[in-house]
C-alpha positions in Angstrom: 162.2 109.0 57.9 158.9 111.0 57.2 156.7 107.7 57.1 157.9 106.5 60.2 157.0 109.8 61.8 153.6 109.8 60.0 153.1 106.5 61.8 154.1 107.8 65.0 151.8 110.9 64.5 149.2 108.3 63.4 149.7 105.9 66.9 149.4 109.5 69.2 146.1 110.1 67.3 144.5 107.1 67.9 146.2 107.2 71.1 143.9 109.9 71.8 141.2 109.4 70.3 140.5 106.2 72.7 141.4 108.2 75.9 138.7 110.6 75.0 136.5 107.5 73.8 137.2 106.2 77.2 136.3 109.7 79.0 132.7 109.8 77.1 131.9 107.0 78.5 133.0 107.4 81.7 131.0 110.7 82.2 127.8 108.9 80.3 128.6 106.3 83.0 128.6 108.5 85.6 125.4 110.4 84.1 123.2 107.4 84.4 124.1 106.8 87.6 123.4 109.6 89.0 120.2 110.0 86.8 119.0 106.6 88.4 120.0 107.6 92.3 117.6 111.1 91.7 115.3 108.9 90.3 115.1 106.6 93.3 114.8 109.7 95.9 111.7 110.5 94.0 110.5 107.1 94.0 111.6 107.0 97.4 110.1 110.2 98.0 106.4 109.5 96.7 106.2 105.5 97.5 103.5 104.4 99.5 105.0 103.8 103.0 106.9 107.1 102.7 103.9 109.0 101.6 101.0 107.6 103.7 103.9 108.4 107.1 104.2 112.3 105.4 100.3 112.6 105.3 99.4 111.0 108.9 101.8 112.9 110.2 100.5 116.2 108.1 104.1 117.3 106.7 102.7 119.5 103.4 99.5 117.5 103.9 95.8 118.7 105.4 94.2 115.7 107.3 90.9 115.8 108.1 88.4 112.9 109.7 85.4 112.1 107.5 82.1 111.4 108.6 81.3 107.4 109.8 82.4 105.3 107.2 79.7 102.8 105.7 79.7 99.5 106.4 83.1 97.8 105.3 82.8 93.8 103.6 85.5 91.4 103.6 84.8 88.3 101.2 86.9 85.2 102.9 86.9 81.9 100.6 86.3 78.0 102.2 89.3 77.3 100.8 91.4 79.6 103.5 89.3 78.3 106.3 90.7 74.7 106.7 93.6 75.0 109.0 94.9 72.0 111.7 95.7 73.0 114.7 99.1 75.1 115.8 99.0 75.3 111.5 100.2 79.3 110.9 99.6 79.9 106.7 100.7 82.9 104.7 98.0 83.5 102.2 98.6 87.6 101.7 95.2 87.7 99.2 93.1 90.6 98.9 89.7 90.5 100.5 88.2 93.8 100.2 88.1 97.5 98.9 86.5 100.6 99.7 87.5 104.5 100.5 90.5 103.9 97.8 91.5 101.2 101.1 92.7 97.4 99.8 91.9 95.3 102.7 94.9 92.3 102.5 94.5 88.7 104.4 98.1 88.1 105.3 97.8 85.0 107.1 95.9 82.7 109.2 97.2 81.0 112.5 95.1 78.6 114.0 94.8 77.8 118.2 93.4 75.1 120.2 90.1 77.0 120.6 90.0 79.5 117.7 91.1 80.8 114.5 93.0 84.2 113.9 92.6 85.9 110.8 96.0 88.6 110.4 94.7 91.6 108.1 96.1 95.1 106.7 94.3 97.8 105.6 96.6 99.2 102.5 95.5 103.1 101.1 95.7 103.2 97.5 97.5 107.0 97.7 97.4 109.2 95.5 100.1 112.6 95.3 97.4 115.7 95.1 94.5 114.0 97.5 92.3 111.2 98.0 90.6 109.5 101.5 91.8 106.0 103.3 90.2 103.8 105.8 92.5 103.7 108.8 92.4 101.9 112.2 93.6 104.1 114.4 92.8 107.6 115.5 95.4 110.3 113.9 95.9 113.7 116.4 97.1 116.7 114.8 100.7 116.6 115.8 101.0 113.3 114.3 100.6 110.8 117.3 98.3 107.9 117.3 95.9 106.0 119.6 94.3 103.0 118.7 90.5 103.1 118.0 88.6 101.8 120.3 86.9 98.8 118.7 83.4 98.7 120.2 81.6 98.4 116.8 80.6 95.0 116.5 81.2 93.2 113.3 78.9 91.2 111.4 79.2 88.2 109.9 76.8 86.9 106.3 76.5 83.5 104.9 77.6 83.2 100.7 73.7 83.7 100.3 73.8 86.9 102.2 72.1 85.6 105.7 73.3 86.9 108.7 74.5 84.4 111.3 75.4 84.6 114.8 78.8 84.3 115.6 79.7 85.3 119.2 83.1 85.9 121.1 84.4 86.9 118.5 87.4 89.4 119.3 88.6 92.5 117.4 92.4 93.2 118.1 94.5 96.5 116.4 98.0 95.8 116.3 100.3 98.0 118.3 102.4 99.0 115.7 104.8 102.4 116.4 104.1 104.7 113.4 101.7 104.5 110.7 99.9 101.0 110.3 96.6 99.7 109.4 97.4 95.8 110.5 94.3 94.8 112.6 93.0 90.8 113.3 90.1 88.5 114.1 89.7 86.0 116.5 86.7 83.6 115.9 85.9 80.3 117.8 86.3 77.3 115.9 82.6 76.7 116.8 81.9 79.9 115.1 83.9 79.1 112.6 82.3 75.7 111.5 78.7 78.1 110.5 81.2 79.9 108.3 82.7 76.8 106.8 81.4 77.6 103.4 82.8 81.4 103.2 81.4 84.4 104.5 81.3 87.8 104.5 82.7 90.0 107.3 80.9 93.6 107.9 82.3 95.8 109.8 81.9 100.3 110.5 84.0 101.1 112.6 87.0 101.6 110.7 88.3 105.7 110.5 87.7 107.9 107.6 90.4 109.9 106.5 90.5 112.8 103.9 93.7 114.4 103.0 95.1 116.8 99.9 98.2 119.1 99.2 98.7 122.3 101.1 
């Protein structure tokens, strides 16, 4: 009689040792969940797109326009130059950097008559304070008006030369928010000078300064 109710007693105990078993892990379950959900708001909180909209739109963030930017140079490869016609080809290759500003060639779509070159201008941001090229105008209660592009750009050979490219057109995208997407238009006749790469030079982009308040 007594060892059959020392194995009972010996069942209830293990019994309940694996229901608290059970319960640890549950909570450490529940702890690392909730431990990687905080951990996204943060990362949420600070990642680019939500940071550069917080600092263009000054929430706990001084904005202020810098002086004139210098001169701005895109480095474009022959090997992203040879499209057919109608062709539209995702490339998304970096072709610049300057004012902590990664210039990005997303893709180029080519027309009957020209060639248009689809950019974005991506700030490298940093939490504390840093500066970005931008393409638009920022106002102080947030709102934005395109720049007006009346800065011609200019175009160099691989051997530095300047060459003559005319027509070409300079178009910001109408993007609600904050964006930096901008593109160029060049003639296919324009284009063939360039055939062997180029360099694009350009000042008229924004300069933007910004820290913590």
């Amino acid at each position: 009689m007594q060892q059959k109710e020392n194995e009972q007693q010996g069942i209830i105990k293990k019994g309940g040792n694996s229901l608290k078993a059970r319960t640890r892990t549950i909570m450490f379950i529940l702890l690392i969940g909730a431990a990687a959900f905080a951990g996204y708001k943060v990362y949420d909180y600070y990642r680019d797109d939500s940071l550069l909209h917080r600092i263009v739109t000054q929430d706990g963030y001084q904005l202020t326009q810098a002086n004139t930017a210098d001169s701005t140079r895109l480095e474009f490869k022959p090997e992203w130059l040879k499209t057919e016609y109608q062709e539209s080809r995702t490339l998304n290759v970096p072709v610049g950097y300057d004012h902590q500003t990664l210039f990005v060639l997303e893709k180029i779509r080519s027309e009957a008559d020209a060639v248009i070159f689809s950019m974005k201008a991506i700030p490298e941001l940093k939490k504390e304070e840093g500066e970005f090229l931008y393409t638009a105008e920022i106002h102080g209660n947030g709102a934005f008006s395109p720049a007006a592009p009346n800065v011609p750009w200019a175009f160099l050979d691989q051997s530095g030369n300047k060459i003559d490219i005319n027509g070409v057109k300079y178009k910001i995208e109408p993007e609600a928010g904050p964006s930096a997407r901008f593109s160029l238009e060049i003639s296919k006749t324009g284009l063939d000078k360039l055939a062997a790469g180029f360099t694009a030079e350009y000042t008229g982009f924004n300069l933007y300064t910004y820290s913590r308040k």
